[in-house]
Rosetta silent file (secondary structure, phi, psi, omega in degrees, C-alpha in Angstrom):
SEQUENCE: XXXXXXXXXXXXXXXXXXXXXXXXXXXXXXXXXXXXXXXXXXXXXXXXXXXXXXXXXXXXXXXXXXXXXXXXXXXXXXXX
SCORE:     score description
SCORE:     0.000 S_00000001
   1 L     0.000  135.028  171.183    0.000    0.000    0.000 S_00000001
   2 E   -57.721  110.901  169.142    1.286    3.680   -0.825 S_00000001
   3 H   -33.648  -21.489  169.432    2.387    5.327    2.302 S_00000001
   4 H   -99.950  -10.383  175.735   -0.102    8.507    1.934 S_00000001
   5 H   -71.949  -35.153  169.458   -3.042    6.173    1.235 S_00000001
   6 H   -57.938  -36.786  172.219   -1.976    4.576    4.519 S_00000001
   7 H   -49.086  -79.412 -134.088   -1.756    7.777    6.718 S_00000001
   8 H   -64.184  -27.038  165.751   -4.932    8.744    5.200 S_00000001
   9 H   -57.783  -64.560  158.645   -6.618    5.182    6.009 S_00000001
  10 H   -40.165  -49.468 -170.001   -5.117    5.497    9.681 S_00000001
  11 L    87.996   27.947 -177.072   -6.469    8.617   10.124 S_00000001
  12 L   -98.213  -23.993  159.711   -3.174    9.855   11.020 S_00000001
  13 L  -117.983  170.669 -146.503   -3.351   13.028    8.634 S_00000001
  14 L   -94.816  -49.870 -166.109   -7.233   13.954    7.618 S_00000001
  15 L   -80.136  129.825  163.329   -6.417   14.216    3.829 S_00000001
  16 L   -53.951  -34.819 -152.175   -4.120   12.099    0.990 S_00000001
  17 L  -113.379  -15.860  134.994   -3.168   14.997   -0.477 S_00000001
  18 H   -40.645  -38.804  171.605   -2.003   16.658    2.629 S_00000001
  19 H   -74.675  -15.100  158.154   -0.066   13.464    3.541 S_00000001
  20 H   -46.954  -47.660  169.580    1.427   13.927    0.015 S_00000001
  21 H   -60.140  -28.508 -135.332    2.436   17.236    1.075 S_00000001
  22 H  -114.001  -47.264 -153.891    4.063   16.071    4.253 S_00000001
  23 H   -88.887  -58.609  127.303    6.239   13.340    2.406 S_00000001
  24 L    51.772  -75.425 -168.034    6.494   15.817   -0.125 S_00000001
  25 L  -136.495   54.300  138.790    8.876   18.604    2.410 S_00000001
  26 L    44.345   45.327  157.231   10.262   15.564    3.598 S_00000001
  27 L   -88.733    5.255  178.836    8.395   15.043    6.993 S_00000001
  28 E  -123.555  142.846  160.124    7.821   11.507    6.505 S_00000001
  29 E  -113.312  160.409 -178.345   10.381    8.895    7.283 S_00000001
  30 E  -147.790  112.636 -161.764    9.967    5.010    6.916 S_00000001
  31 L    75.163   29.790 -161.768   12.735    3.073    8.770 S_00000001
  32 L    58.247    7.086  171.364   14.216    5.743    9.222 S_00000001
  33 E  -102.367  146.578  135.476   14.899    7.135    5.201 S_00000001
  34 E   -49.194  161.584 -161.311   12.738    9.725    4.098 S_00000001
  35 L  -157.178  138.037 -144.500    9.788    8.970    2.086 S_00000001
  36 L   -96.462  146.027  143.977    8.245    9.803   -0.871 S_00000001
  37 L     8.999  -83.093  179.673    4.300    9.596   -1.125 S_00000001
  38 L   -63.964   -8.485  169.807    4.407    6.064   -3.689 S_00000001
  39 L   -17.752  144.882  165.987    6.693    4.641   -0.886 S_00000001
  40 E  -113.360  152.072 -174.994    5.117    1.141   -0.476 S_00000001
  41 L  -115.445  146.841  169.741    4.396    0.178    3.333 S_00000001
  42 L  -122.631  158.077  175.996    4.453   -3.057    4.829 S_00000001
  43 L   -80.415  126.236  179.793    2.986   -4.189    8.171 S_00000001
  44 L   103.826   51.399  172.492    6.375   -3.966   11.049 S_00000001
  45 L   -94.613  161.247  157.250    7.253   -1.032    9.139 S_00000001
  46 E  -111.639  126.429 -158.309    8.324    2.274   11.273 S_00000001
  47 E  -114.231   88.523  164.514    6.281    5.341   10.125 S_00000001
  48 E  -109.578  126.992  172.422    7.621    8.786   11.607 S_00000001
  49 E  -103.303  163.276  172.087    5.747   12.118   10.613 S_00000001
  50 E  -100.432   90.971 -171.349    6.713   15.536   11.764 S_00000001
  51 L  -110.884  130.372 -169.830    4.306   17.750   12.841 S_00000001
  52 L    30.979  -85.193  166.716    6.655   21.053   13.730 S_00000001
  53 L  -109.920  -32.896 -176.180    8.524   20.300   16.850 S_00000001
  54 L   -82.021  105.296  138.701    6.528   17.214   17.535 S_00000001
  55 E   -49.862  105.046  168.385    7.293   13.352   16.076 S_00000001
  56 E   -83.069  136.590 -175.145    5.233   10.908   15.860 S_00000001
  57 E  -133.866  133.849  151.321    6.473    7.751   15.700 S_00000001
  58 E  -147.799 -174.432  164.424    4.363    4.228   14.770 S_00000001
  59 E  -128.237  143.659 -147.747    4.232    0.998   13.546 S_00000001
  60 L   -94.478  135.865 -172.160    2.214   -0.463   11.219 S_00000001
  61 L  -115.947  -29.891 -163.788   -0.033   -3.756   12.298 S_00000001
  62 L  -138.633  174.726  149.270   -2.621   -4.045    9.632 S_00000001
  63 L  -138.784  146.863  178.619   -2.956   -2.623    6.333 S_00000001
  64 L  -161.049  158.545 -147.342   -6.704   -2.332    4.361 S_00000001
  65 L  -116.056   -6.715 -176.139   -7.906   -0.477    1.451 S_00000001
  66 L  -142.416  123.419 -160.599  -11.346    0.230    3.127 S_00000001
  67 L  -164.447  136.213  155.063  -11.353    0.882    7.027 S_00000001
  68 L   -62.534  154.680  173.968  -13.833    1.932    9.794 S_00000001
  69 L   -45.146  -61.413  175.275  -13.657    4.485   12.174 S_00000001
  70 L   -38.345  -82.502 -144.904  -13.431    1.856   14.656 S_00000001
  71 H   -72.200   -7.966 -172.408  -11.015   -0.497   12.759 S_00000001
  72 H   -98.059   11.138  154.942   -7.884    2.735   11.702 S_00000001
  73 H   -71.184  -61.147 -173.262   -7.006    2.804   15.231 S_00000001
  74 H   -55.021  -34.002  162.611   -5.887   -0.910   15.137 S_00000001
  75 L   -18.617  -51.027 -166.558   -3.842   -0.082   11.694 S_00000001
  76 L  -137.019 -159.333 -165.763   -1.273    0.993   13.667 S_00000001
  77 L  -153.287  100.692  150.117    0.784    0.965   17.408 S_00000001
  78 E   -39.788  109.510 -169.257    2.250    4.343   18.713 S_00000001
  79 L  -103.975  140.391 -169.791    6.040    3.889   19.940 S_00000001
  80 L   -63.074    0.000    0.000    7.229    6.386   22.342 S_00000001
């Protein structure tokens, strides 16, 4: 799966094309390389966005091309 469909599936940025933007001016890393948009993600991957001063860091458990409110929480794991 492309790395901005997944943010946008997670529900970790609202939009695709804002997570586009984000990998975009290089705020997204994946393993630690930056990462472009078409990146492909795998589940045990490490996902960190940038929001300003603040990182997020997670890891990916599921991936799905159609996802519930309910079910884009479980998508991923939050790592300190």
């Amino acid at each position: 799966m492309r790395l901005d469909k997944f943010l946008k599936n997670a529900r970790l940025i609202k939009r695709r094309t804002v997570a586009k933007e984000a990998c975009d001016q290089s705020r997204v890393s994946v393993n630690g390389k930056i990462a472009k948009a078409s990146t492909e993600v795998k589940v045990g991957d490490i996902v960190a966005i940038t929001f300003g001063t603040r990182t997020t860091k997670v890891e990916i458990t599921a991936l799905a091309e159609h996802v519930t409110k309910d079910f884009a929480k479980e998508m991923y794991r939050v790592i300190e």
